[in-house]
C-alpha positions in Angstrom: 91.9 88.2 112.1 89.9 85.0 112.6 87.9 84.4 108.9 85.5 82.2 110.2 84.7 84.8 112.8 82.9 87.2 110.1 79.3 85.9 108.6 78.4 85.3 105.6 74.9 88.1 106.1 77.7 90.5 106.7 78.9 92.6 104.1 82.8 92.7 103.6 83.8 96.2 102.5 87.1 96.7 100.6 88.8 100.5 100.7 91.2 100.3 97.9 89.3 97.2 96.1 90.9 98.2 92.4 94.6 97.0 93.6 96.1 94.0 92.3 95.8 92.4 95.3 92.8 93.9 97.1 91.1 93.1 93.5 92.1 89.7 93.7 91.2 88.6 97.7 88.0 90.7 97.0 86.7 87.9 94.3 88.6 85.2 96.0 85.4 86.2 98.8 83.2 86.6 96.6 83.9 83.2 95.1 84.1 81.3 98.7 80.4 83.0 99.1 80.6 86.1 101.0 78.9 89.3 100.4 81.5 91.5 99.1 81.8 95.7 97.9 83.8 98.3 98.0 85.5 101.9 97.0 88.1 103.0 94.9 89.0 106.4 94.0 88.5 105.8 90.0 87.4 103.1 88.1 90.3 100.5 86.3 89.9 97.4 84.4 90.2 95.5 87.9 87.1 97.8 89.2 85.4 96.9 86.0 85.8 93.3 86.2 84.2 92.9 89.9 81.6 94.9 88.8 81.2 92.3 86.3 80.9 89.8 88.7 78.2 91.7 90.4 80.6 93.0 93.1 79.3 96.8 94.2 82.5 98.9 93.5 81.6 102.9 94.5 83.5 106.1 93.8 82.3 108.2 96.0 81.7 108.0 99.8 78.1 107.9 100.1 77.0 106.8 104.0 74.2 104.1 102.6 77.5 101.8 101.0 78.1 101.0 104.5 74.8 99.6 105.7 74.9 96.1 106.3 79.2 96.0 106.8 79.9 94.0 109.2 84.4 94.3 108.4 86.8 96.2 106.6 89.6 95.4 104.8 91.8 98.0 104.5 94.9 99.4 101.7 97.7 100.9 103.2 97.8 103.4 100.5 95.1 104.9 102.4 95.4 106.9 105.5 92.9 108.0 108.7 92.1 111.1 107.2 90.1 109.3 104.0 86.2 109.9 104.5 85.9 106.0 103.9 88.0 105.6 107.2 86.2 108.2 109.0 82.9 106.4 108.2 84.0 102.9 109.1 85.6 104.2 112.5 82.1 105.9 113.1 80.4 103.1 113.0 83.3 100.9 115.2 83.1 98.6 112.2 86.5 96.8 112.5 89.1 97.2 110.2 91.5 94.7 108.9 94.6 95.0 106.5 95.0 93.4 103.3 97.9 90.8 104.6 95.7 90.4 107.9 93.0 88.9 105.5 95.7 87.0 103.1 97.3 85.4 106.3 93.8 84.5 107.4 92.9 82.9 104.6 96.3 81.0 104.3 96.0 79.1 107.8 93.2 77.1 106.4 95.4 75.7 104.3 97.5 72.5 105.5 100.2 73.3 102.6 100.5 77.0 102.1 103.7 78.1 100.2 104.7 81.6 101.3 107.0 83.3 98.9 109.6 86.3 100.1 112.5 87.6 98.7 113.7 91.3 97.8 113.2 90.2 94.1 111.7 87.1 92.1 108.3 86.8 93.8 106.0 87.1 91.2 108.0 84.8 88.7 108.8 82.4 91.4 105.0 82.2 92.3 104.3 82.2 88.5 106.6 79.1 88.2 104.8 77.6 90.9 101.6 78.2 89.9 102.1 76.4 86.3 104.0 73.6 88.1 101.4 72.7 90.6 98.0 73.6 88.1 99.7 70.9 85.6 100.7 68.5 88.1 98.8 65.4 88.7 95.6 65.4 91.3 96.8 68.8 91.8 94.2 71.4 92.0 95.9 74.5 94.4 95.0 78.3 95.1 97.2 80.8 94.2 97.7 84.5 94.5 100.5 86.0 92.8 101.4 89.7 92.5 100.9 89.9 88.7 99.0 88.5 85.8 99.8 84.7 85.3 99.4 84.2 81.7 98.0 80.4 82.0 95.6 81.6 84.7 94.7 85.0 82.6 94.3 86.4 86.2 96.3 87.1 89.4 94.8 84.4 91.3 92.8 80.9 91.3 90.6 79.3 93.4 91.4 75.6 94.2 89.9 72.8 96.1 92.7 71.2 97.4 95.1 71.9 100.7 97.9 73.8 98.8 97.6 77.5 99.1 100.5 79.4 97.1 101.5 82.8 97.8 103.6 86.5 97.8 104.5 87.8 100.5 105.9 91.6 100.9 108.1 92.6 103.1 106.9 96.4 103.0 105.6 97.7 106.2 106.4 93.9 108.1 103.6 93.2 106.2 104.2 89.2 105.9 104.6 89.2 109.2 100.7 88.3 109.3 101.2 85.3 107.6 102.2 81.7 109.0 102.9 79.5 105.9 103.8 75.8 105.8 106.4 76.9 103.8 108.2 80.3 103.9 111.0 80.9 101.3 113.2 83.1 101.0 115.0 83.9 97.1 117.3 86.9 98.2 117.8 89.2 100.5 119.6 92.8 99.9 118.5 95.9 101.1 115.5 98.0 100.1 112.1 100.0 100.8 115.1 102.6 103.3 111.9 104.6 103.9 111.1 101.9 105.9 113.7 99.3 106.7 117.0 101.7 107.9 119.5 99.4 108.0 120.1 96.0 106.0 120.1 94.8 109.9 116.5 95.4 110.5 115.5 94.4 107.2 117.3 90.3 108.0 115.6 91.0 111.6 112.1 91.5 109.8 112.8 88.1 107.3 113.7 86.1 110.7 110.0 86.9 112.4 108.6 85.9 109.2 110.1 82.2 108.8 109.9 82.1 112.1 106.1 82.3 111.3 106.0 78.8 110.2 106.7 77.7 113.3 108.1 74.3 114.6 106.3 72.1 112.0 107.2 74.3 109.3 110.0 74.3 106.9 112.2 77.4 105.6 113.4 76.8 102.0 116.4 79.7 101.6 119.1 80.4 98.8 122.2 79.1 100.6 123.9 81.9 98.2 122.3 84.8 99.9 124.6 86.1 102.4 122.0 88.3 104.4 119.6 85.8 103.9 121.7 83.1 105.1 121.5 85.7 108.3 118.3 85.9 108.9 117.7 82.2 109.1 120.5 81.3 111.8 118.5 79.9 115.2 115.5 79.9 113.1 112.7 77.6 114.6 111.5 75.7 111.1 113.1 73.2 109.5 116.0 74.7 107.4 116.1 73.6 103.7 118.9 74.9 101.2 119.1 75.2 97.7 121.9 76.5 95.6 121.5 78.2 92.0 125.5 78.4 91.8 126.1 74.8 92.5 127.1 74.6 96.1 126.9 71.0 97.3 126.8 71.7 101.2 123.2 72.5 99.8 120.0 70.2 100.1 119.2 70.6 96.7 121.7 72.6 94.2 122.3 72.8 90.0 124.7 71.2 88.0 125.8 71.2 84.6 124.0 74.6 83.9 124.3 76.1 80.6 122.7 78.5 78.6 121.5 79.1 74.8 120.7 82.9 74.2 119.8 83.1 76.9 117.6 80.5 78.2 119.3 77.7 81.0 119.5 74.0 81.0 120.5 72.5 84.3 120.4 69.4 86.3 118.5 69.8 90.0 120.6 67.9 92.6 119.3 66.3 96.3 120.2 63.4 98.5 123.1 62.6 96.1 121.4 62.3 93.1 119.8 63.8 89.9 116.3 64.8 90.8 115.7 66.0 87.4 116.5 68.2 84.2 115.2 71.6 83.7 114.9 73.6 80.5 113.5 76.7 80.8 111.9 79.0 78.7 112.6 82.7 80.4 115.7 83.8 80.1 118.3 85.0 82.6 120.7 83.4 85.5 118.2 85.3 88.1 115.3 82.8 86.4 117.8 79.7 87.6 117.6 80.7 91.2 113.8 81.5 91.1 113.0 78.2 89.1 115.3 76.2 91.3 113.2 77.8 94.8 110.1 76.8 92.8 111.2 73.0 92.3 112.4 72.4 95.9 108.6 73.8 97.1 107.1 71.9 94.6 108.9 68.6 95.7 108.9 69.4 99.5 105.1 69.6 98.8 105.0 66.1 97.0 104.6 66.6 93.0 106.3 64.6 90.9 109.7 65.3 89.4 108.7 65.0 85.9 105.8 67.5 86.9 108.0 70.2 88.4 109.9 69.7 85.0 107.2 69.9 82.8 105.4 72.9 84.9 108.9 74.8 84.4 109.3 74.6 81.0 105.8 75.8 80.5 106.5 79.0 82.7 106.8 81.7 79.9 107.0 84.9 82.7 104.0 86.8 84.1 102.8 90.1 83.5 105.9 92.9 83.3 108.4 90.8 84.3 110.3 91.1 80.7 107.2 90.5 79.1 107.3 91.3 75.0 104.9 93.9 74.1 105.2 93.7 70.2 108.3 95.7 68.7 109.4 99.4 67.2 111.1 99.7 63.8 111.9 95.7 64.1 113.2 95.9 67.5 111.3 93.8 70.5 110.0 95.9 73.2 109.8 94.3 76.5 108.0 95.7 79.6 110.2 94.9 83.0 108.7 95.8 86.9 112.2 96.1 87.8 113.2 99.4 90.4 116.2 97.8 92.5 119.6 98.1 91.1 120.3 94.4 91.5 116.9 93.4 89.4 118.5 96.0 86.8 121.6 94.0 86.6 119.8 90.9 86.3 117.0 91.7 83.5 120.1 93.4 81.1 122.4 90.5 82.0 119.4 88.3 80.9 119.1 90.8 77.8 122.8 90.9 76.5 122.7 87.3 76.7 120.3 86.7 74.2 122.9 87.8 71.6 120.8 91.3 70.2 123.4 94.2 68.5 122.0 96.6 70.9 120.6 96.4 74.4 118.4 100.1 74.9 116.8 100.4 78.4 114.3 103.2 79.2 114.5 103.2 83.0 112.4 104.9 85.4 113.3 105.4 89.7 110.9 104.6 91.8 110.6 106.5 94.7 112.8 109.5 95.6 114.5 107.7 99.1 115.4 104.2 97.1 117.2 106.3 94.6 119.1 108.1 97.3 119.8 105.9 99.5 121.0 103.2 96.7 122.4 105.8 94.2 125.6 104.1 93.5 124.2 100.6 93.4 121.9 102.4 90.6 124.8 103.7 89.2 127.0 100.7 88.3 123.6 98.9 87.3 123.7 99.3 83.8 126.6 98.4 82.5 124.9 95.7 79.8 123.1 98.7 78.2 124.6 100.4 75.2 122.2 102.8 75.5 120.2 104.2 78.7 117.5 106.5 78.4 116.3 108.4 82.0 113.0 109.3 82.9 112.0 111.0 85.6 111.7 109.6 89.0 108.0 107.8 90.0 107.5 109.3 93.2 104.6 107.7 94.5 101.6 109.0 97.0 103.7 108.1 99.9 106.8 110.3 99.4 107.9 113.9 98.3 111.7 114.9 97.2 113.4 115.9 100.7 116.7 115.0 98.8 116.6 117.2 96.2 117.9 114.6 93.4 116.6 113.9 89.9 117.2 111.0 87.6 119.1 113.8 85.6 121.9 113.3 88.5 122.0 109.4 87.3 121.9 110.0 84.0 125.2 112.5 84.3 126.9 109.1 85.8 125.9 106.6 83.5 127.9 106.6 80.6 125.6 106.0 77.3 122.5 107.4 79.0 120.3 110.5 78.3 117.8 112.2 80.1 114.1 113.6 79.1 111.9 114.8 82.0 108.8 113.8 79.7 107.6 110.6 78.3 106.5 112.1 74.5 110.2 112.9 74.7 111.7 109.4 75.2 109.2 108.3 73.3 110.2 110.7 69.9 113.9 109.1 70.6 113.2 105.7 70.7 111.3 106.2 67.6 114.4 107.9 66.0 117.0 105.6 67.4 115.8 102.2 67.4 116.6 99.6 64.3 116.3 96.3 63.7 118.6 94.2 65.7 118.0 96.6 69.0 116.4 95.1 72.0 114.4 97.7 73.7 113.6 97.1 78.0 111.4 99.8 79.5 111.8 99.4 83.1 110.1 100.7 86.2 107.6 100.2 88.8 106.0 103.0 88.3 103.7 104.7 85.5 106.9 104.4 82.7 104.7 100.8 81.3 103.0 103.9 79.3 105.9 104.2 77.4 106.1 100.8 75.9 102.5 100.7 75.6 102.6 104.0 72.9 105.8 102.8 71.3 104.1 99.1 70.2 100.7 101.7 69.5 102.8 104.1 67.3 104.7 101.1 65.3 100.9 99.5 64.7 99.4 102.8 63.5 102.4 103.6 61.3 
């Protein structure tokens, strides 16, 4: 997809405009001057918001919304059969995917910052964008997979050359982009209704930093095994970083400690102290993400004292253990995470900061990732004292061929019930938590409900 080939007297249609990112490209468009509308199947405070902006957003297929398209861009969520598509492919309009128009909008950029990992990509593009927005003659765009609380959106328009960015692995999707920069956080397996093998999952990373090509530069966590993998033969410039302290690394911490939590460390490179970073989100998984945001930041020429300063202003972004308010004293936070090793990170992060109890409400997402990973999700939640089970988030794109239930996780975990409904969890939460208790609801799915009645319920009572 070549941007500059579609006019501005065209109309860009989005199918599937209210998604986070579909939302976000659609205004980034709109913004940059192009005629912009779109469908989504119900209306959502993203819909409402373009329609605020004078963006046509429609609910219903109606043949007229497509006079005047000139391209498509496209959600994967939605398949050949959807009336929208029909329409579009009856009038040969073409049709582009939503990482077909985020890769063309990132080669106009001489700087673009490409972030990839299995986990960390929103914070580590959250930590990014605060560095970079605060930094001097600094003035970047940025599209992040969740709400950035200092932008109060999932994306900003800039005027200068440095384009920061997620990139998803689903589907090979960031295989349409070619960043200056690709990083890479982690690698471990995931998305096995896709990707069958851990092997074809480093195959897919290598194509993508490959992307950047000769004049490019890969910046990978030397203490990722698979990732370390993917990279070997890779064409870019290959720059290391280590959040355990491994000098064979380009850049790599020192001196690392922790108060309730929340990490001091030194960054090292070329022998020397680059600079001292306090941050202000807890967790040893926020070390390695904030140590992959300073190396981009300085690769990219911001000051030291910047990338510092930027750091320590990164409070998280949107459900990434974001505080909701509390029940019966207790904080609730609201976590996206759904892979056992983001599990084991956030409750590492939450026994750390000292509370008497650590109570997770966890939700599975998707019936093949808790198959296929079931004993990684087993042996994930050992800093909980007490695990409550929902029922697995099965999302449009799958049905149970496996015949398993969260129930069979909750039988495994010691300290964990099971309720099939959310009023359920919700009554015991409200019965069991005290003062002292810190309460994670987890889950990529529709399980942020939960938190969202439990701060509702503590208000009203």
């Amino acid at each position: 997809m070549d941007i500059n080939n579609i006019s501005h007297n065209g109309n860009i249609y989005f199918v599937g405009i209210g998604g986070i990112s579909m939302s976000s490209l659609a205004e980034i468009l709109h913004k940059k001057g192009y005629k912009v509308s779109g469908y989504d199947c119900c209306s959502s405070p993203a819909t409402d918001r373009l329609k605020s902006l004078g963006i046509p957003v429609y609910h219903q297929t109606e043949k007229e919304h497509f006079d005047g398209v000139t391209a498509a861009i496209v959600t994967a969520a939605v398949h050949e059969d959807n009336p929208e598509i029909i329409e579009l492919r009856s009038r040969n309009i073409p049709c582009y995917s939503r990482a077909e128009l985020l890769g063309a909008l990132g080669s106009k950029y001489a700087n673009s910052i490409a972030v990839a990992g299995t986990h960390g990509k929103s914070t580590t593009t959250g930590m990014l964008s605060d560095i970079f927005t605060t930094a001097k003659n600094s003035d970047p765009t940025i599209l992040a997979g969740a709400i950035v609380p200092e932008l109060g959106s999932t994306f900003r328009l800039g005027t200068d050359e440095n384009f920061i960015y997620e990139a998803c692995e689903y589907t090979d999707s960031f295989l349409s982009f070619y960043p200056h920069i690709a990083a890479v956080l982690n690698l471990e397996l995931d998305h096995t209704d896709y990707f069958p093998n851990i092997e074809a999952l480093e195959r897919s990373f290598s194509k993508f930093v490959n992307n950047a090509g000769e004049n490019g530069i890969a910046v990978v966590n030397m203490d990722s095994q698979h990732t370390m993998e993917a990279v070997k033969g890779c064409v870019p410039k290959v720059v290391t970083y280590s959040p355990s302290g491994n000098k064979e690394a380009d850049y790599y911490v020192s001196d690392l400690e922790f108060d309730h939590g929340f990490a001091t460390y030194n960054i090292w490179h070329n022998c020397k102290v680059l600079t001292k970073i306090s941050l202000s989100v807890p967790g040893a998984h926020n070390v390695a993400d904030s140590l992959c945001a300073a190396v981009c930041a300085d690769l990219s020429g911001i000051e030291a004292e910047d990338i510092a300063k930027g750091l320590k202003m990164f409070k998280g972004v949107s459900r990434r253990f974001e505080l909701k308010g509390t029940l019966n004293g207790a904080p609730v936070f609201d976590d996206y995470a759904h892979h056992p090793d983001e599990i084991k990170a956030t409750l590492s992060a939450a026994k750390m900061m000292e509370y008497d109890r650590v109570i997770t409400v966890f939700q599975p997402h998707t019936y093949s990732r808790l198959h296929d990973l079931f004993e990684d999700f087993a042996n994930s939640f050992k800093d909980s004292d007490i695990t409550v089970f929902a029922e697995i988030f099965s999302a449009s794109r799958e049905k149970d061929v496996f015949g398993i239930s969260s129930k069979h996780l909750a039988d495994r975990v010691k300290g964990s019930v099971y309720f099939p409904a959310f009023a359920e969890i919700e009554e015991y939460l409200q019965k069991e938590v005290r003062k002292g208790d810190i309460v994670i609801v987890m889950g990529a799915g529709d399980v942020t409900k939960i938190s969202k009645d439990l701060i509702k319920s503590e208000k009203n009572s």
